[in-house]
C-alpha positions as CSV (number, residue, x, y, z in Angstrom):
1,X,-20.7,6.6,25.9
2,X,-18.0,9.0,25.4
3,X,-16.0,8.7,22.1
4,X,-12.5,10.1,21.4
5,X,-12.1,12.0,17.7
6,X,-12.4,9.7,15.1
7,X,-10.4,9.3,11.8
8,X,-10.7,7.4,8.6
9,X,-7.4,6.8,7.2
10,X,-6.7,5.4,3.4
11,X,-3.4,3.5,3.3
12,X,-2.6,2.4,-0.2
13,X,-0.2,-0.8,-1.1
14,X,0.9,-2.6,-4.1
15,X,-0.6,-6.3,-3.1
16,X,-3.6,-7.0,-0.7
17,X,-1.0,-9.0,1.9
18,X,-0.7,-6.5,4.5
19,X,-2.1,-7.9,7.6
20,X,1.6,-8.8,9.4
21,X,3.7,-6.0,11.0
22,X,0.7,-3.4,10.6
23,X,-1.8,-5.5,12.4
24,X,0.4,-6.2,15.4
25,X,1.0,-2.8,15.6
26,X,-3.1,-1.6,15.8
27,X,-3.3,-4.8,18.2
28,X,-0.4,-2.7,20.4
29,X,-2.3,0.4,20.0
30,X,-5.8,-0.9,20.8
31,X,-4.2,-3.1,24.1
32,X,-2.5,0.5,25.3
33,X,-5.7,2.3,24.5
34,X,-4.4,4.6,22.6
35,X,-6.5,3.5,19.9
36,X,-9.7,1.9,19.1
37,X,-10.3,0.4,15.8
38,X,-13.8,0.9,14.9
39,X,-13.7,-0.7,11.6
40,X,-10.5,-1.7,9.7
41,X,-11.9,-3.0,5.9
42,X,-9.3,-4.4,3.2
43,X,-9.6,-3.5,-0.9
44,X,-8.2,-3.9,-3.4
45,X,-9.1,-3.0,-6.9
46,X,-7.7,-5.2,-10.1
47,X,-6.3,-3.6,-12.4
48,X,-10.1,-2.7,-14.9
49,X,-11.1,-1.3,-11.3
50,X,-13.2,-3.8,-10.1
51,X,-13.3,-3.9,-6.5
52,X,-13.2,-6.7,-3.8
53,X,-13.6,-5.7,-0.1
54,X,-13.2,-8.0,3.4
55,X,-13.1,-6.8,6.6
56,X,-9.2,-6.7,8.1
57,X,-9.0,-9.3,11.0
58,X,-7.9,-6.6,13.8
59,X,-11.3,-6.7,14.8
60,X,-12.5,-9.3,16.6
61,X,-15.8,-11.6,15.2
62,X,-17.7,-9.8,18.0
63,X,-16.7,-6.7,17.2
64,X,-17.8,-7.2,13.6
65,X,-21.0,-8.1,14.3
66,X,-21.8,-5.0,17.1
67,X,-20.4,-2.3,14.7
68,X,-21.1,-3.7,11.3
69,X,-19.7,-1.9,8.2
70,X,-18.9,1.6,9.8
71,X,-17.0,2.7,7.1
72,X,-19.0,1.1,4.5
73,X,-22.0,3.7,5.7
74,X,-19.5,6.4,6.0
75,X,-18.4,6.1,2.1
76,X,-21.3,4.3,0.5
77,X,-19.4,0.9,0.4
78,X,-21.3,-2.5,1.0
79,X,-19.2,-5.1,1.8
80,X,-22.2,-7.8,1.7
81,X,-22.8,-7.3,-1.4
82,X,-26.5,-5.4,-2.2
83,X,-27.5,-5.9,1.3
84,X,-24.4,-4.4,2.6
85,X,-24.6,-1.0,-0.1
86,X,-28.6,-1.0,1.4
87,X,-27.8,-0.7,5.3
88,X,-24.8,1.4,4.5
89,X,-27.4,3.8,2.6
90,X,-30.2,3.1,5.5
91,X,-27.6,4.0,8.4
92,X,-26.7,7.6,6.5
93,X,-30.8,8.1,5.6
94,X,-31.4,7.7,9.4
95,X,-28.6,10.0,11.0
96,X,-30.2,12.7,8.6
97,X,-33.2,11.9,9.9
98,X,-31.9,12.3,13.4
99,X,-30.6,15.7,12.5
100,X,-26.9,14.6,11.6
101,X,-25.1,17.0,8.9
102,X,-24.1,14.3,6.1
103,X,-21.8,15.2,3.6
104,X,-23.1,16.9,0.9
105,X,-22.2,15.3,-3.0
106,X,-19.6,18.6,-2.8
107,X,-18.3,17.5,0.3
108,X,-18.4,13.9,-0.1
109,X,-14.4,12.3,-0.1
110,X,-14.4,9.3,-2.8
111,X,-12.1,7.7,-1.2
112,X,-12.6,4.5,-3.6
113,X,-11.7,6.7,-6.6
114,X,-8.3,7.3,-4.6
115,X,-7.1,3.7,-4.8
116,X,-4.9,3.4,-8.1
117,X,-6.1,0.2,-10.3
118,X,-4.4,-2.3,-9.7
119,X,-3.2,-2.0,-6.2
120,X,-5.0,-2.4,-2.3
121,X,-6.4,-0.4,0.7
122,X,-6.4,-1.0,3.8
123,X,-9.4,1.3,5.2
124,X,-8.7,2.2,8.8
125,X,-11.8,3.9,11.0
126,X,-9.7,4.9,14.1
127,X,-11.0,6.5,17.3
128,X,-8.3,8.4,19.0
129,X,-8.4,7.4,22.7
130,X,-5.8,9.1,23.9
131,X,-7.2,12.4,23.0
132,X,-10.4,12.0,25.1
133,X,-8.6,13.8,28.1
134,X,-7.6,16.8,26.0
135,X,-10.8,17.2,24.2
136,X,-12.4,17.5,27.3
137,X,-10.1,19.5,29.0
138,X,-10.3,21.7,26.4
139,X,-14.1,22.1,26.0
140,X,-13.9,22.5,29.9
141,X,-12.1,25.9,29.4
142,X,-15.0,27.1,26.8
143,X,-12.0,25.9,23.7
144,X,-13.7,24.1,20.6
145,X,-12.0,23.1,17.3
146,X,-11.9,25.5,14.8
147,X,-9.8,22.8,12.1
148,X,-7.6,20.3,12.0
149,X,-5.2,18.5,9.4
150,X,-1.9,16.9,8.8
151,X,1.1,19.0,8.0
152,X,3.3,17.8,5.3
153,X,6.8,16.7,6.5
154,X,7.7,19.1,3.3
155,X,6.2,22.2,5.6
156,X,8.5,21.0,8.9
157,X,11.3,22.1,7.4
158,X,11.1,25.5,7.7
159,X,10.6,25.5,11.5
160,X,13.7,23.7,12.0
161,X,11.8,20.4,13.1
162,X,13.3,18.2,10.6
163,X,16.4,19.0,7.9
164,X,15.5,18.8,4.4
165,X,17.2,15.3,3.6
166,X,14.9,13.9,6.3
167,X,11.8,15.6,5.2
168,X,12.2,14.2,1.7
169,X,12.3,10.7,3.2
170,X,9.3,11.3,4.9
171,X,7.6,12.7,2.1
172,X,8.8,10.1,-0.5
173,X,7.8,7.4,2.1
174,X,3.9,8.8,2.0
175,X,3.4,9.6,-1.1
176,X,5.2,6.9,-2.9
177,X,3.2,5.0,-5.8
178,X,2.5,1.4,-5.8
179,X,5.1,-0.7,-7.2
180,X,3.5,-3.7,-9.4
181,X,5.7,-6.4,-8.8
């Protein structure tokens, strides 16, 4: 089976209502195949940071069921409750087994701990489709990936890619904090 780069992406929002405009848009992704959504889970964390997780309905019932809780065993997360938090530790146990580098406790992203009290997540585990072509081009020629990582629309600014004003839209838009309304 070949697999494009994967991704887990953390959106934060103020209320856990969040399904309209943004799953429509991973439904056009996924039916372009620009995008597969592995595993798409939903949180949100009341304001003494107690924590309530479902599974986002951009994938399909069948889907759920083949994958299971990918990003519960990526992050430590059971969404069934004990059971759940037990495969998600089992799944990890057994790609160590197999050889797999695991994150170490230094390495390990808390990604829960990242969710502000009182607001949602929306949990996103994102294979990049489109990218399959390159990455293999690219490992065709003898190229591998040395890093990789977002640059700040702050940073585009100084090669003339966008002007300042639009840059601190950008970077107001991604960073901005919950609003508790």
């Amino acid at each position: 089976m070949t697999i494009g780069p994967v991704q887990l992406v953390v959106l934060g929002f103020p209320q856990p209502d969040f399904h309209g405009a943004i799953i429509a848009e991973l439904d056009r992704l996924r039916e372009t195949d620009t995008i597969r959504v592995i595993d798409a889970l939903a949180v949100h964390k009341n304001g003494d940071g107690a924590i309530e997780v479902a599974h986002l309905s951009n994938i399909s019932d069948e889907e759920a069921i083949e994958l299971g809780t990918k990003i519960g065993a990526l992050i430590g997360l059971g969404i069934e409750g004990e059971e759940g938090m037990e495969a998600g530790a089992l799944a990890g146990a057994e790609a160590a087994a197999d050889g797999v580098d695991v994150f170490s406790d230094e390495e390990a992203w808390d990604v829960l701990s990242e969710i502000p009290d009182g607001s949602a997540a929306a949990l996103l585990l994102l294979e990049h489709r489109w990218a399959i072509p390159l990455r293999d081009a690219i490992a065709a020629a003898g190229g591998f990936r040395l890093a990789d990582g977002f640059i700040s629309p702050l940073d585009l600014i100084g090669i003339g890619l966008v002007t300042a004003e639009e840059a601190k839209q950008l970077h107001e838009f991604e960073k901005a904090e919950p609003s508790h309304t």
